[in-house]
N, C-alpha and C positions, 0 to 999 in steps of 0.2 A: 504494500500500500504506500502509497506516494501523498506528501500531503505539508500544507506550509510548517507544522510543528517540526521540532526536530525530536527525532525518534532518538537520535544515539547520545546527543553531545550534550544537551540540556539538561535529559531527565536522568542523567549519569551521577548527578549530583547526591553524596550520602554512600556512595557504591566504595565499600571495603576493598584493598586489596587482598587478592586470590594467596597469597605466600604464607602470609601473617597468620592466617584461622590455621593451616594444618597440623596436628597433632602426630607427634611419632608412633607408628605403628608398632604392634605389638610385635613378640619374636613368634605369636601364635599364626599371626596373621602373614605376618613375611612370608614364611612357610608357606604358605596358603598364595596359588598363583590364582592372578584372577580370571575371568572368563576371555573368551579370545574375543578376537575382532568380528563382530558380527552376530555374536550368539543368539542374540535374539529373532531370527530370523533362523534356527535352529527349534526353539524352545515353541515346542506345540501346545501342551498341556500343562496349566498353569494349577497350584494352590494358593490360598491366604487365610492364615491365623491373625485376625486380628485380636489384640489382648486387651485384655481390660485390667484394670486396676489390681484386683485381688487374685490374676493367675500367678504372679511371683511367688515360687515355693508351693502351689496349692494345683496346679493343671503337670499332664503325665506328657512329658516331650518323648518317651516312648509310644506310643499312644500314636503321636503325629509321624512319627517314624515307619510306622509300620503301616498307617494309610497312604503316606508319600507313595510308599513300596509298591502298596493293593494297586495304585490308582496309578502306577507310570507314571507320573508328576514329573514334568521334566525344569518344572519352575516354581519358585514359590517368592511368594510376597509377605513379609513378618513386617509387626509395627516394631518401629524404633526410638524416634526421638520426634520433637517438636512443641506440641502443647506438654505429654508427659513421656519419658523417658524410660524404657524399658532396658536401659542397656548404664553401665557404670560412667557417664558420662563426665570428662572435667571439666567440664564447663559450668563455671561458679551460677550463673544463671539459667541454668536448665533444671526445668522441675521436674522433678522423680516420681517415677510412679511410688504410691504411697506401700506397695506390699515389697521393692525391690530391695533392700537392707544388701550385705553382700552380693546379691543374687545378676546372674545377667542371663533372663532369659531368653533376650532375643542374641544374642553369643554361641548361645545351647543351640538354639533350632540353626544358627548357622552351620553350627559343626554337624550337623545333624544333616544339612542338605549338600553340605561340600561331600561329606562321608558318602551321600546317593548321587553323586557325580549332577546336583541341580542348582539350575542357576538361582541367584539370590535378589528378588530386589526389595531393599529398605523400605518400608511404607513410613511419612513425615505427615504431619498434622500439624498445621502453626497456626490455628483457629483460633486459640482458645490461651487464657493465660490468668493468673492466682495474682490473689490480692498482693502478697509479697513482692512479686513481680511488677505487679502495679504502683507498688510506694517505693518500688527503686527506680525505674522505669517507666515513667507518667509518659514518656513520646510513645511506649509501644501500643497504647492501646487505640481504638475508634471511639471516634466521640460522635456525641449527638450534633445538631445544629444548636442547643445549647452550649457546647461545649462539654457535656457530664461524659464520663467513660461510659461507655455501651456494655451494659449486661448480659452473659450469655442467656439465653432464651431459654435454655434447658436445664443445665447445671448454673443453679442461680448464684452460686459465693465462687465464679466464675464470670470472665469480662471477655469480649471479642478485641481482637488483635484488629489492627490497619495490614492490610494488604499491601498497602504503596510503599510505606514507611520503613523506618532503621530494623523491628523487628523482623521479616524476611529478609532485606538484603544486609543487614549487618547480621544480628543474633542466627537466623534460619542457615545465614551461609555456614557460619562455626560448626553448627548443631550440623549438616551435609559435608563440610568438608572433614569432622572428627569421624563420622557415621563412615562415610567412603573409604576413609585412609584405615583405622583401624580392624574395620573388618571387612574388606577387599570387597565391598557391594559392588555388584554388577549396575545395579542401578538405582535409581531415588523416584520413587510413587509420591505424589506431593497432592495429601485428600485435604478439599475444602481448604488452599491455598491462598485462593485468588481475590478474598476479602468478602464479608455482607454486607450486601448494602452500601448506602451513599457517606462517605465518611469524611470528618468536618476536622480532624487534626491538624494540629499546623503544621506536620509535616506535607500533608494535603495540598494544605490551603499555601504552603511556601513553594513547594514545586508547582504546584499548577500555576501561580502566581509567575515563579521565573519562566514558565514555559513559555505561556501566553497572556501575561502581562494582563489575564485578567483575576477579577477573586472568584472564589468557586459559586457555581451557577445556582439561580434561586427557581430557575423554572425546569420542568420535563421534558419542552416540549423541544425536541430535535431540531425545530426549525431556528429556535432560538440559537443566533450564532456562538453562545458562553455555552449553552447543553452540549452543541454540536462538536466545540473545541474540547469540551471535560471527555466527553467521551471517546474521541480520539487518542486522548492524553491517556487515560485508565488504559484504552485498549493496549499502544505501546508502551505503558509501564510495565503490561505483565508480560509481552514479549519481551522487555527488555529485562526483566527479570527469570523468566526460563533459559535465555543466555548467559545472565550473571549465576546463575547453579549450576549451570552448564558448565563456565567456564570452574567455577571449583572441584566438579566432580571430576574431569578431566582429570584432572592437575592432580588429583588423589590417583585416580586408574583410569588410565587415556582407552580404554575401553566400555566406561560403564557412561550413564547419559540420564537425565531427568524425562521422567515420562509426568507430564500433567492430567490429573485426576478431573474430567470432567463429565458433565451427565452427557448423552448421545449428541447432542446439540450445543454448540460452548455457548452460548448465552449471550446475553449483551454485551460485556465486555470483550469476550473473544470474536465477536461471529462479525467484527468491520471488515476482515481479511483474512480467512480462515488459514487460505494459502499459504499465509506466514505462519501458521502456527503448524502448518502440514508439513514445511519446510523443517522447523526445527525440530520435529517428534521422530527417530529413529521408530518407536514405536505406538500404538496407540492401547487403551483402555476404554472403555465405553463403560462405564460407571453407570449406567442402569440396569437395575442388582436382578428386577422382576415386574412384570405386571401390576397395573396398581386397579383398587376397582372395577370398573366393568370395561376394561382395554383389551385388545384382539391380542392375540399369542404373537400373530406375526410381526407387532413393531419389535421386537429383537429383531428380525432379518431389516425394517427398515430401518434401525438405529445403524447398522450394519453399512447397509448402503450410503446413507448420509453421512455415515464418516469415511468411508471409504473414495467419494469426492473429494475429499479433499487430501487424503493420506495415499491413493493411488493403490499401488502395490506393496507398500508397508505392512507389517503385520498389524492384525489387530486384532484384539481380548474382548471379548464379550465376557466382562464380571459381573456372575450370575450368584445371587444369594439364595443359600440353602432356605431363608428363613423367609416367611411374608412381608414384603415391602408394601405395607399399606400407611396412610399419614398419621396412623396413630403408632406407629414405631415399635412393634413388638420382636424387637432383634434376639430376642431368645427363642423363637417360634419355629415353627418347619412346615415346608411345605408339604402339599401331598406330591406323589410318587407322580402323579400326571403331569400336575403340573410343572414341575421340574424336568419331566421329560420335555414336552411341547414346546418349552421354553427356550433351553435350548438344544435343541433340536434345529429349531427356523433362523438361530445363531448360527449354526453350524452349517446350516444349508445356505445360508449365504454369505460364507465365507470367515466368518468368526473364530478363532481358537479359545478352546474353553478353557474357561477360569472360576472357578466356585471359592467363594467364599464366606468363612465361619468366623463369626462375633462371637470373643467369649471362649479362649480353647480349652474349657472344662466344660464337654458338650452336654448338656442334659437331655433332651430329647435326640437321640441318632439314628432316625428314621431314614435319613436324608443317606445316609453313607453307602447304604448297599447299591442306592439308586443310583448316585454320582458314581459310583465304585465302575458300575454296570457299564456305565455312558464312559468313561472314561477308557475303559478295557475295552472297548469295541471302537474307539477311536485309535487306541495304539494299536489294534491289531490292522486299520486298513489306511494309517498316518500318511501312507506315500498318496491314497485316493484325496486327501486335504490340503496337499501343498497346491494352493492354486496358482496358478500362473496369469488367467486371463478370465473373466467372465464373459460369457458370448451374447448375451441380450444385446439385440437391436434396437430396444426400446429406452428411454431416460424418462425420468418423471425430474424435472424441476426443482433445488432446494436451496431456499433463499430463508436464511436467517433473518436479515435487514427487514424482509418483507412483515415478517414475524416480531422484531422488535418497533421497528416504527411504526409503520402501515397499522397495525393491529391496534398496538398501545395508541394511537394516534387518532383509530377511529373510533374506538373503544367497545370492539368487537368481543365477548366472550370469553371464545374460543380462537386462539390463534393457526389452529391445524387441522380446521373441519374440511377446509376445503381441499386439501392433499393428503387425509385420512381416505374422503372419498372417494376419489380417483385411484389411490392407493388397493383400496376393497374391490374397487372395479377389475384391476388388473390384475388384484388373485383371483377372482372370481371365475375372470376371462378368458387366466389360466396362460396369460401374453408372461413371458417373463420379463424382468425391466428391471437398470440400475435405475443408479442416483445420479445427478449430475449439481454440482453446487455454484452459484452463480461465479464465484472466485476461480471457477476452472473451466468456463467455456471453452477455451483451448480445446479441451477432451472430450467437442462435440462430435468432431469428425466422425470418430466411430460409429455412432448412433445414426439410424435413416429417420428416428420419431422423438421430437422431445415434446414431453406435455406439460403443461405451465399451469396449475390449478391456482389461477387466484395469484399468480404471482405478481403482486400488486408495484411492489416497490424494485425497479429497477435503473440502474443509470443511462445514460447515454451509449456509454462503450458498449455497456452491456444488450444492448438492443441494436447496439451497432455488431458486433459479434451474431448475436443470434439472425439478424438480419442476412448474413453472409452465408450463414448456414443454410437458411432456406433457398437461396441465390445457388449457392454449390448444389443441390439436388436433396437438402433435408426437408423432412415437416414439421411443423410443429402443430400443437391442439393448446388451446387455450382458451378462458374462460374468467365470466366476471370483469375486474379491474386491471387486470393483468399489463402492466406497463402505465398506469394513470399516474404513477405515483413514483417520481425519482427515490434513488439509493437511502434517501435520509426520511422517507412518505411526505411529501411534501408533493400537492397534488398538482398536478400540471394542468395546460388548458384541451389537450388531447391525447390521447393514446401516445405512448413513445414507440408503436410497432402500427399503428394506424395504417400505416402504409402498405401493411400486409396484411392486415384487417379486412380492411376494403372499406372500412367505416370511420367514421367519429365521432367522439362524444357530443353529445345532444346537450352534457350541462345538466343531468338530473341522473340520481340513481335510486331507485325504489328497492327500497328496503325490506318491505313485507309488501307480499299479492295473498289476498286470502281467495283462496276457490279459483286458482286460475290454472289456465290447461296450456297445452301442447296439442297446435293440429300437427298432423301428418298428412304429407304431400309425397307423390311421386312412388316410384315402384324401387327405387335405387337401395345402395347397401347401407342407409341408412334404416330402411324399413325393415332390414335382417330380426327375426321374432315379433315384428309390430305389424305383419298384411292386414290381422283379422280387425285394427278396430282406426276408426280414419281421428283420433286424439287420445290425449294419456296427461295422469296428472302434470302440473306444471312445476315449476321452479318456483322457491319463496320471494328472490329477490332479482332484480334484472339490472342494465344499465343502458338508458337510453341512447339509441345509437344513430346516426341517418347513415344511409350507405351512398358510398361514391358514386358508384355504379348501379344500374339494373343489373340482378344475378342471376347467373347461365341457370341452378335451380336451386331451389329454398325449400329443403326436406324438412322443417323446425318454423312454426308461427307460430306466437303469445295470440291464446286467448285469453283477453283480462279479467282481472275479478270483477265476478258479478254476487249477486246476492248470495248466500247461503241460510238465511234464516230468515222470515215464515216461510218451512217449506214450499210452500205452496209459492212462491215468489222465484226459486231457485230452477232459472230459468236464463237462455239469452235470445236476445231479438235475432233471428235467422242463425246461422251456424254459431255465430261471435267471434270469428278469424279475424282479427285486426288487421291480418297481415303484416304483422312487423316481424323481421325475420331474427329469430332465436340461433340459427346456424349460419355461419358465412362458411363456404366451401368455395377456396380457391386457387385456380396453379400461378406460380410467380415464380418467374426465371424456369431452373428446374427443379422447383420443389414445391411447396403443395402447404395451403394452411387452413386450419379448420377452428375457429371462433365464435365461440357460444357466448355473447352477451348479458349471460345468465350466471345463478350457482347452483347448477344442475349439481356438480358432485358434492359441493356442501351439503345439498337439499341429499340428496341419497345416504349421505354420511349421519343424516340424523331422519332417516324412514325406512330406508333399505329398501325401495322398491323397486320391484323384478324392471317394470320398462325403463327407468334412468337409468340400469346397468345395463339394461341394452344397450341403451343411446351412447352411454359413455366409450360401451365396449364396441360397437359399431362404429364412431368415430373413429376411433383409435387402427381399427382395420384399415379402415379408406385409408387413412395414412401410412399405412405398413405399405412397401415393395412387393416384399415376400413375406410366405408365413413365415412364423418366428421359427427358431433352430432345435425348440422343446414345446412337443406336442401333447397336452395330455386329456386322453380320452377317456370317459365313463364317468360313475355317479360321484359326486363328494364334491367335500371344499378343501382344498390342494394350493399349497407355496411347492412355487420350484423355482428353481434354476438349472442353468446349465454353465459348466466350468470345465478349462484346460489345464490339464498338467503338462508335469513332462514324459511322453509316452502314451498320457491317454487323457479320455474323455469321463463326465461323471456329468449325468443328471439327478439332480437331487428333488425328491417328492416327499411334503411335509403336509401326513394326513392331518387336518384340523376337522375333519368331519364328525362334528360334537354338537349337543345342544348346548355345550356351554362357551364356547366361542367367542360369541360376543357379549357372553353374561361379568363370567366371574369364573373363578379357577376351576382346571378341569377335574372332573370326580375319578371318572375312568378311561384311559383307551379304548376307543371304538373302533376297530379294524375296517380296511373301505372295502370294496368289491372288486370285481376283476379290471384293471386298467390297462390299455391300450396307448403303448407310448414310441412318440416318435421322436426320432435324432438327427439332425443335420450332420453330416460328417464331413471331415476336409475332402477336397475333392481326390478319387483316386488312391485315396490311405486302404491298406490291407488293415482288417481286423484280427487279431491274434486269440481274442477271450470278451464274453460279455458276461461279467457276472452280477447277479446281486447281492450287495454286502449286507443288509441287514436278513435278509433271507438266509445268506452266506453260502449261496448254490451256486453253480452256470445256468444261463439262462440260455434257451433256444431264439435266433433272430432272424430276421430276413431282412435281408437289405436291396432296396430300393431307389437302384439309382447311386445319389450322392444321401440317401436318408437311411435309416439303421430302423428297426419299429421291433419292440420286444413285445410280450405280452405277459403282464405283472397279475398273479394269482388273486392277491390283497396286499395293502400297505400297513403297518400297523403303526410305526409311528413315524418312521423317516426311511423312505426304501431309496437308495441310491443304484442308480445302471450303471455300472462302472466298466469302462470299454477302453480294456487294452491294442494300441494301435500297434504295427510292425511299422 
């Protein structure tokens, strides 16, 4: 990201030399070489003990020894230092866990994973910080807009740390350079680093001040040119801070590297330029632990895909919790046996390396073991079918952070991801396979013939200049709602920023709620695909007034408006009621093709599910397709897949979710699908050597067709994989 602030030289101010924090390594640790170059791109199969207070002396590091073992673990993550200190730390200012007395037991599970030849990384926490700490140290903490120190929210005779400030880059770095040097960590997991909330410190209120010469910002709202500067400034302070840990952990073992602890989506602070945060991540974490309320199984595969825009081919960790992540916090809890399958599972099939982790290593409930045990053992035995190399979806679905923090906070919309939920369900439904594409990496449209833009409201210039070119070189794109109204920061323009491929423009109104309003249907075309028998279908809630450029070659999609719905007897329209105002523009431009729905047809489906908007969604999306997709899957159920390259071969992945609790709440039991019928794209002219199924664990019978391979799956029961060895 490029931009008037200065990212390096300004907000450097406070930044400790790298020399000065390191602490001599032990003769235990000398011994002890560290991991090589690269490892983590090795390390498939991840654990973490996270500790609490009272394991010192009272939890069995035997125990965790011998599950490392059960489970192939080729990695594990222990907590170390930060807000409390599990390890014999000397640093006068680091608080101790309250049970550690002589004891070190994150030293123990070290010796304990080097002994199983597994990689190590330190897990830090600098969230959080004790009164003592407080009355030595009054710059570490966040303060209010008062000025008082901010109280942690949880543990109340606890205070929240500043994120910006001397604590991270002076105390955090000691606390990662002592951590690194002494026991040869591979690497540094930094949870809940990155600060809460808007913080009013004067170390805040000093650096932002030198930066941009303004005081810190009194309003929200992004268009205000002091919001727009503060949050530039937050976002390169914490870049500039994953480079400042970066550089100390180095300098301890030029092999080990900071991975940053974020939820599937990095948030406002991160998500200005993802790319720069993709750049500096050797590897990635995806910190959404599980399901929360009534959430579909498959956003793990989506959390997956949308970090994967931005990290590319980097590895990355789906950390999955044994235990229910619901907002009332019961981290002692466990899940059922389904649910932990399902979950990840659609990780795994979309490319994810598992990673489970346990709060608390004095397990009390250990239901959870046999199952991860299971999932674990059946991943080392088929580890070479997961090295992915390439995903082959032709399809992208759109993901725009920006869109999500401004656009939304801005219009004050709800829900920020109903309308790429939707479209999202449409495309499992459809059974199309489909990455992620994140607006920071347009670059890495080429690949893709379809990109779908659900509502993607908030986008810049370039970036519509980019997408623009794409459709120009032979791509399409689907799109829908406000999609380009709204530049990079939501600040709403006076037209479409893609108008031009539209074929439309904004009219200057957008209706919000249509109550009782329909959808005619026109024409015989493949928009009609499942809709011949009835000539209208319910409508969309909200729309955006459009005029079109042109007269259109044809208009499969008219708003019938709302008319009465109540005295019945009133619920009626004068003649058909076709306005004629067209709900679809269907267009070719240059050589590519664009299809624009004025509506929030996938929003509206994301909260009714009804059968004809997944048509429409899923028929749009075809017209737009070249060719069929390169994973075909046929027969009853509701199915995630993909399809993925190794080296040597081929793997489609099918993730039965055929449940009545899907869209409910956690699953009760596995319900096994029916017989399915699946086809393969295969490189043109490649010799087959074996086609087997891994979770069946048989050879399967195939015939091949062409440049297509088509198996025939008995039943799935929770994740059936075709894995096809190529010569």
């Amino acid at each position: 990201m490029r931009n008037a602030l200065s990212r390096r030289s300004v907000l450097s101010a406070g930044v400790v030399g790298i020399g000065a924090i390191m602490a001599p390594s032990s003769p235990a640790a000398a011994r002890r070489p560290g991991g090589k170059a690269g490892w983590e791109t090795d390390a498939l199969r991840w654990a973490q003990v996270a500790f609490t207070e009272d394991d010192p002396g009272r939890y069995d590091p035997a125990f965790w020894r011998d599950y490392f073992q059960r489970t192939k673990a080729e990695a594990v993550c222990l907590s170390a230092g930060g807000s409390i200190a599990f390890y014999p730390s000397r640093l006068a200012d680091q608080n101790r866990s309250a049970g550690l007395g002589d004891r070190d037991p994150f030293g123990e599970m070290v010796r304990i994973a080097r002994d199983l030849d597994m990689a190590v990384m330190a897990r830090i926490d600098p969230h959080a910080m004790t009164q003592a700490q407080l009355d030595k140290h009054p710059e570490w903490v966040a303060r209010n807009p008062d000025g008082s120190p901010r109280r942690h929210w949880a543990a109340k005779d606890l205070y929240v740390t500043c994120g910006n400030g001397p604590f991270n880059f002076d105390f955090m770095t000691k606390v990662i350079g002592e951590i690194t040097t002494r026991y040869r960590a591979d690497g540094i997991f930094g949870n809940r680093w990155s600060g809460h909330g808007g913080c009013y410190c004067e170390s805040c209120r000093t650096l932002f001040k030198a930066a941009t010469g303004h005081p810190l910002p009194t309003s929200d709202d992004p268009a205000d040119p002091v919001r727009r500067a503060f949050m530039t400034w937050e976002h390169d302070r914490l870049l500039l801070l994953i480079d400042h840990w970066n550089r100390a952990i180095v300098a301890a073992n030029p092999n080990a590297f900071f991975v940053p602890g974020v939820d599937a989506r990095p948030g406002p602070k991160l998500d200005l330029d993802v790319a720069e945060l993709g750049k500096r991540c050797r590897m990635f974490v995806i910190d959404r632990q599980a399901r929360v309320a009534l959430q579909a199984p498959w956003l793990n595969g989506k959390f997956a895909k949308e970090t994967r825009a931005f990290m590319d081919a980097k590895p990355i960790c789906g950390l999955s919790s044994v235990g229910v992540e619901e907002t009332y916090r019961w981290k002692d809890s466990v899940q059922g046996a389904a649910e932990l399958k399902i979950w990840m599972a659609d990780g795994l099939a979309q490319g994810l390396r598992p990673w489970f982790a346990k709060f608390n290593a004095k397990p009390i409930d250990t239901r959870w073991m046999p199952v991860v045990e299971k999932i674990f053992l059946w991943h080392a035995r088929n580890e070479r079918y997961f090295r992915n190399e390439a995903n082959l979806a032709r399809v992208a679905i759109l993901a725009s952070p920006r869109t999500a923090a401004f656009y939304y906070k801005k219009t004050g919309h709800k829900r920020d991801d109903d309308h790429t939920l939707g479209y999202y369900q449409a495309l499992i439904e459809a059974r199309i396979p489909f990455e992620a594409v994140h607006t920071s990496r347009l670059d890495r449209l080429s690949r893709f013939d379809v990109l779908v833009m659900p509502n993607v409201a908030a986008l810049s210039d370039a970036e519509c200049a980019q997408i623009r070119a794409f459709v120009m070189n032979g791509g399409t794109i689907v799109a829908t709602q406000e999609t380009s109204l709204y530049d990079e920061w939501g600040v709403r323009r006076a037209n479409f920023g893609l108008a031009d491929l539209f074929g439309c423009d904004f009219a200057g109104t957008i209706e919000p709620r249509m109550q009782n309003a329909y959808l005619a249907l026109h024409g015989d075309g493949p928009i009609r695909r499942d809709l011949t028998d009835t000539p209208r279908t319910i409508g969309p809630v909200s729309r955006v007034h459009v005029t079109a450029r042109a007269p259109l070659a044809e208009t499969p999609l008219t708003l019938i408006p709302t008319y009465p719905d109540l005295p019945m007897e009133r619920v009626y329209t004068e003649g058909d009621g076709d306005s004629g105002a067209p709900m679809l523009f269907l267009r070719q431009i240059g050589k590519g093709k664009v299809a624009y729905m004025p509506m929030d047809l996938d929003r509206t489906f994301q909260e009714i599910m009804a059968p004809d908007h997944l048509a429409i969604l899923r028929n749009v999306v075809e017209w737009a397709m070249p060719a069929p997709p390169p994973l075909q899957v046929e027969g009853p159920g509701l199915f995630d897949i993909a399809l993925w390259r190794q080296k040597g071969s081929l793997t489609a992945h099918i993730v039965n979710m055929t449940n009545p609790m899907t869209m409910k709440g956690p699953y009760r039991d596995i319900l096994p699908s029916g017989r399915l019928s699946v086809s393969i794209a295969l490189p043109a002219a490649t010799p087959i050597a074996r086609v087997r199924l891994l979770e069946a664990d048989a050879d399967v019978a195939y015939v091949r067709e062409g440049d297509r391979l088509r198996v025939e799956i008995p039943s799935v029961a929770v994740h059936e994989i075709v894995a096809i060895d190529l010569i």
